[in-house]
N, C-alpha and C positions, 0 to 999 in steps of 0.2 A: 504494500500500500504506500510507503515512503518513498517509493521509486517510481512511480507515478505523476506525481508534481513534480519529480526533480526533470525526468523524460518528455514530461511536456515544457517545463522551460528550457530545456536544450534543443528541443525542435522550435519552439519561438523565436530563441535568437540564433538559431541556425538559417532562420526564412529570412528575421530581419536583418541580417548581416548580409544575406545573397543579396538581399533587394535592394541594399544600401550601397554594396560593393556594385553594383551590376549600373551602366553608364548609358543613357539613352544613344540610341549611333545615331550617327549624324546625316543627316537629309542629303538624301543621293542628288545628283545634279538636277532630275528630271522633276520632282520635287518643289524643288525650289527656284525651278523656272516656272512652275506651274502655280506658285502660291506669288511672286512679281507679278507672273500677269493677270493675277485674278486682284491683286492689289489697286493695281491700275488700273483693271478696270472697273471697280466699285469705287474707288476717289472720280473718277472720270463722271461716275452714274448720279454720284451725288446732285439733286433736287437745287441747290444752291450755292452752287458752286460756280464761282463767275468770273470773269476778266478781270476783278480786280482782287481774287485769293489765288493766293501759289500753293499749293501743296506737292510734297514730294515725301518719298520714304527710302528706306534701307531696309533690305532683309539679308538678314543675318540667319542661317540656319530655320527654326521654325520662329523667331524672334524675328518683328516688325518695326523700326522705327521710325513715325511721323514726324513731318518738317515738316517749314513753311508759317505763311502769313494768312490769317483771313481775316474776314470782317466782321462777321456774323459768329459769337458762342454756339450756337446751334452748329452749326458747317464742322466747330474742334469736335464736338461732343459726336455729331453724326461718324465722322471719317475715323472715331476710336472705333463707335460701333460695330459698323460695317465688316471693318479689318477682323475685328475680334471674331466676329462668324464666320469667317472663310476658314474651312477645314483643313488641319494643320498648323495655325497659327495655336504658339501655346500664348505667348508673351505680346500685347502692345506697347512700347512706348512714348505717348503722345508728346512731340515735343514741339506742336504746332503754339506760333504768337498772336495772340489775340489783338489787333490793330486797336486802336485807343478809338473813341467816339469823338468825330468832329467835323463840324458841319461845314469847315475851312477844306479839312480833306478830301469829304465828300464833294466839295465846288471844285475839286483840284483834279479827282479822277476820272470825274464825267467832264471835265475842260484838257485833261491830258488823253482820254480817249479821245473824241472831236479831234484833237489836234494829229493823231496818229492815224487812225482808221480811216477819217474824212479824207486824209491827203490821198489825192489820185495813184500815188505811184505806189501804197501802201494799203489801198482797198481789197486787194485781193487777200492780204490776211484775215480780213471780215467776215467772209465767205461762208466757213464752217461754224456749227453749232460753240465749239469751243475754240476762240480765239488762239494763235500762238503765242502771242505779245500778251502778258501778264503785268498790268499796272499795279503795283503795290505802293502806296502812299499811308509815309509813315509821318508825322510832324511838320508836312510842308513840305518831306524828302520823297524823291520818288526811286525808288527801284523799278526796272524792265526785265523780265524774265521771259524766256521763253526760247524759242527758235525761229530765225526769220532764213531766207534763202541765201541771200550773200549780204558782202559786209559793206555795199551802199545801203543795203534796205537797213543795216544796223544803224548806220550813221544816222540815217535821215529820221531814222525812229527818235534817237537821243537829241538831235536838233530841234525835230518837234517838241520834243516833254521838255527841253530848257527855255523854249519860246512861251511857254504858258505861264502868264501871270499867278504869282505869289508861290512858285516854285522856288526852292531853296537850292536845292543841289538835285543833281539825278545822276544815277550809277546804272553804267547799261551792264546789265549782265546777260544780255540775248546773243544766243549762241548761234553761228554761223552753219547753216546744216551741209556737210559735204555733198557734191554732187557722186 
């Protein structure tokens, strides 16, 4: 009878010691191509997601990490959601900036779109449902994200967003897409 409890805690920590020592393996390539594109494409699907939020992510293994700027609380809260349901995702971490509220800003990005999109040699970024050129206005600063075709269409982007009144500075971060 005294060898009984002793038998069943040596099978106890014989299970938990396996299952301690034992090391999840790591996400085959195919994997974790398949949990990127499905990342992107439920940030992409998001309801409110618009030309002036950037979001971007990193996966790492079955671990996702959000980037980026938005506008809207709702839009961070949504893109943890979203990711968090995509099967095989264990871990989010959101590390998306909440853009400050300001009715300056707000005049600054619907007056930095106009000045970008309107221009004739730059309309055909318009086109699609989701812009490439990402207007981020932070304090009066604007940030350009995005990808545009060649590096006149860059220029002309950043000429435009320095030409709009009560801009502070602007940083072109739009990426040149190879042919």
């Amino acid at each position: 009878m005294k060898l009984r409890p002793l038998l069943v805690t040596c099978v106890v920590l014989a299970l938990v010691s396996a299952a301690l020592g034992r090391q999840a393996a790591p996400p085959s390539a195919a994997a974790t191509a398949r949990i990127t594109k499905e990342v992107r494409h439920e940030l992409l699907m998001l309801p409110y997601f618009s030309v002036f939020d950037n979001l971007s992510y990193k996966v790492d293994g079955y671990n996702v990490t959000l980037m980026g700027q938005v506008t809207r609380p709702t839009l961070k809260s949504d893109a943890e959601n979203v990711v968090k349901k995509i099967e095989g995702v264990e871990h989010v971490d959101n590390q998306i900036e909440l853009l400050p509220l300001s009715p300056n800003d707000d005049r600054i990005r619907r007056a930095v779109y106009r000045a970008i999109y309107g221009y004739p040699a730059l309309q055909k970024y318009a086109l699609g449902v989701q812009q490439p050129i990402r207007i981020i206005v932070k304090n009066g600063n604007v940030t350009l994200e995005g990808v545009v075709d060649n590096e006149g269409d860059k220029n002309i982007a950043n000429i435009r967003a320095n030409g709009v009144s009560g801009v502070f500075s602007v940083k072109n971060n739009l990426q040149v897409v190879k042919p």
